[in-house]
N, C-alpha and C positions, 0 to 999 in steps of 0.2 A: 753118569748122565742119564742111563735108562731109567731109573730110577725115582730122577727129577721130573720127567716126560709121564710117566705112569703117575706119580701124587697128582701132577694138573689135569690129567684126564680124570682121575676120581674125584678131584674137588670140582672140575664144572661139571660132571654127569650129576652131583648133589643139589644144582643149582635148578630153580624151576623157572625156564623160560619157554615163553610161547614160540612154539616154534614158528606159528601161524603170523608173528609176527615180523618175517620176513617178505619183502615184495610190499605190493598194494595189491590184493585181492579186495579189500573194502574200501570205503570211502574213507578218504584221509579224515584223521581226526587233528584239532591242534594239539601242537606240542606241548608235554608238560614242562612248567616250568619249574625246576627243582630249587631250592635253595642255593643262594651263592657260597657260603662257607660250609665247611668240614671240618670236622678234626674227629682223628682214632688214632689204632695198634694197627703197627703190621709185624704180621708173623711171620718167619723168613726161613726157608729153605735151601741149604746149597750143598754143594758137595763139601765144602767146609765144616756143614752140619745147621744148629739150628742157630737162629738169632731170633728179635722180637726189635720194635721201635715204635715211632709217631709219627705225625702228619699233621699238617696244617694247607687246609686247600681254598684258594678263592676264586673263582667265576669271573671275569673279567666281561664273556661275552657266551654266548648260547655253547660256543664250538670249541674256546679257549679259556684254560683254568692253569692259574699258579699254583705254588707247592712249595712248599720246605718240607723236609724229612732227615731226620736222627734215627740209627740206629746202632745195634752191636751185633755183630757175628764172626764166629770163628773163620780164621782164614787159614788160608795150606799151598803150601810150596806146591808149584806144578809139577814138581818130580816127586812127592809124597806118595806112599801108597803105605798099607798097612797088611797086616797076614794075621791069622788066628790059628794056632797051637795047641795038643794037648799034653802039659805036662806030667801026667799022670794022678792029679788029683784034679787038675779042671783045667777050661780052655784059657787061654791067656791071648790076650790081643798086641802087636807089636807092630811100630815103625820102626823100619831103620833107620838108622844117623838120626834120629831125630833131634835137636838140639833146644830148640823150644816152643811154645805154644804162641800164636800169633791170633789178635782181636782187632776186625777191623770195627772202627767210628767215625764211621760217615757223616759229613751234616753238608745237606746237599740242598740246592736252588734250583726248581727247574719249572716244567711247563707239559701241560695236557692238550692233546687235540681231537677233539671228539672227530669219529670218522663216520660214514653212511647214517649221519643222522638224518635222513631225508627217503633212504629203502627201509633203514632198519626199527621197528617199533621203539618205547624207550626203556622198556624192561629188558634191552640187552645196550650199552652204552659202550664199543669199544674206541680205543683211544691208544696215539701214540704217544710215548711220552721221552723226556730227557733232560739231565739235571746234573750239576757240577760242584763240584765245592771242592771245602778242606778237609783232611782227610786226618786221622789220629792212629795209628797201629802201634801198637802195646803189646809188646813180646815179655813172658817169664820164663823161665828155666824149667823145661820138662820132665827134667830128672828127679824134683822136686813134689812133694801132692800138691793138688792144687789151690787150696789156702794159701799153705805155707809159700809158695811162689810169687803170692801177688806180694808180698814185701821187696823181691825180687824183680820187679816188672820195671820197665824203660817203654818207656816211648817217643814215636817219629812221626813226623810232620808232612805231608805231600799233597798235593792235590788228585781230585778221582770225581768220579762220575759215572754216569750209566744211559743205555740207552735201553729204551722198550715198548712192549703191547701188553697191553690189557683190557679190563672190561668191568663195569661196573654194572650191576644188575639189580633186578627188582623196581619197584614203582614208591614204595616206600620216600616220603618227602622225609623225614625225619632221622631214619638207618640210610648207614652205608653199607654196600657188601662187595667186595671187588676181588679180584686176581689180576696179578700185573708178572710179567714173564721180563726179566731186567738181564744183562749183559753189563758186569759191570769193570771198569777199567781205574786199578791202581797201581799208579807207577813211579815209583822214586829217580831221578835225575843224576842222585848220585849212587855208595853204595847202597843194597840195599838190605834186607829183613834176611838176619841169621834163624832158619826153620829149620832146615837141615844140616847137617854137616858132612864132609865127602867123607869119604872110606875109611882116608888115613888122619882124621882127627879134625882136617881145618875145616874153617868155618865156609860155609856154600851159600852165597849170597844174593837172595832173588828181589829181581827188580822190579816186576809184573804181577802181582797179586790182583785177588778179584776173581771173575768168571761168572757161570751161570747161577742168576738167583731167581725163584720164585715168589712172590711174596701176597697173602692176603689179608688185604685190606677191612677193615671193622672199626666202623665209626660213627658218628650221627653229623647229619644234615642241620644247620639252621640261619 
């Protein structure tokens, strides 16, 4: 998780926003008005590892924007952890019980709420957001490389969703550039995703996937 918290502090200290554009020290000027649709990639962070996807956003109102979003990222049993070795020719990296590799594919509905847009200038845009859908998780056999497994691969069906903060920056009518900080919640009903296995062979079956994701945004306005 510290790790998560450190990439978001480095990608907004790269970000150039006025700082002066907090408060009303000047005379108010009017609000821009940015273009109602969007669409880009978001690039995705988690303790899972990496993922990539898209967007599709529309403006309903100055302070309220829709959203759909698709992506793929590696997911991990909440009791996963891994260790690195050296077997005397090189270091070798290991989970235990691990049983298979898990991809979560989100396709999610959700909604934007622009916040302090009335202190804050508009080269800093933050907004809550949250969004629901159908959910696709795609398990293949670990034991296996990873080609050869996707002939191996099964998939499950759930619903998931997420809640979040984030912020979209710059003045740019045309680019998007954003960071959005997402918690996201996937949970099967019934059993659920064989990831690891217990000690003595069987299968350890987890219901709750998801957790903390980072994601940035890059797209264009029109």
């Amino acid at each position: 998780m510290k790790y998560l918290i450190i990439t978001a502090i480095l990608i907004i200290s790269q970000v150039n926003v006025n700082a002066q554009g907090i408060g009303k020290i000047v005379p108010d000027k009017p609000p821009i008005v940015f273009p109602q649709n969007a669409v880009g990639l978001d690039l995705i962070f988690s303790e899972g590892g990496f993922g990539f996807g898209g967007f599709y956003r529309h403006s309903v109102s100055d302070n309220l924007t829709l959203f759909t979003d698709l992506s793929v990222s590696e997911a991990k049993d909440p009791q996963e952890f891994n260790y690195t070795y050296f077997d005397g020719i090189s270091y070798q990296s290991v989970t235990p019980n691990k049983a298979n590799r898990a991809f979560l594919f989100p396709l999610n509905f959700g909604f934007q709420y622009r916040m302090f847009d009335k202190v804050i200038f508009d080269n800093l845009r933050p907004y809550i957001d949250a969004a629901v859908g159908p959910t696709m998780v795609v398990t293949d056999p670990y034991s296996l490389e990873f080609f050869k497994a996707i002939g191996k691969a099964q998939a499950r069906y759930t619903i998931g969703g997420y809640i979040g903060i984030g912020a979209n920056f710059g003045l740019d009518k045309s680019s998007l550039v954003g960071l959005n900080l997402r918690y996201y919640i996937v949970h099967f009903f019934d059993k659920g995703i064989n990831i690891l296995d217990n000690p003595d062979g069987s299968p350890l079956y987890a219901n709750d996937l998801g957790g903390v994701f980072i994601t940035i945004n890059i797209g264009m306005m029109y």
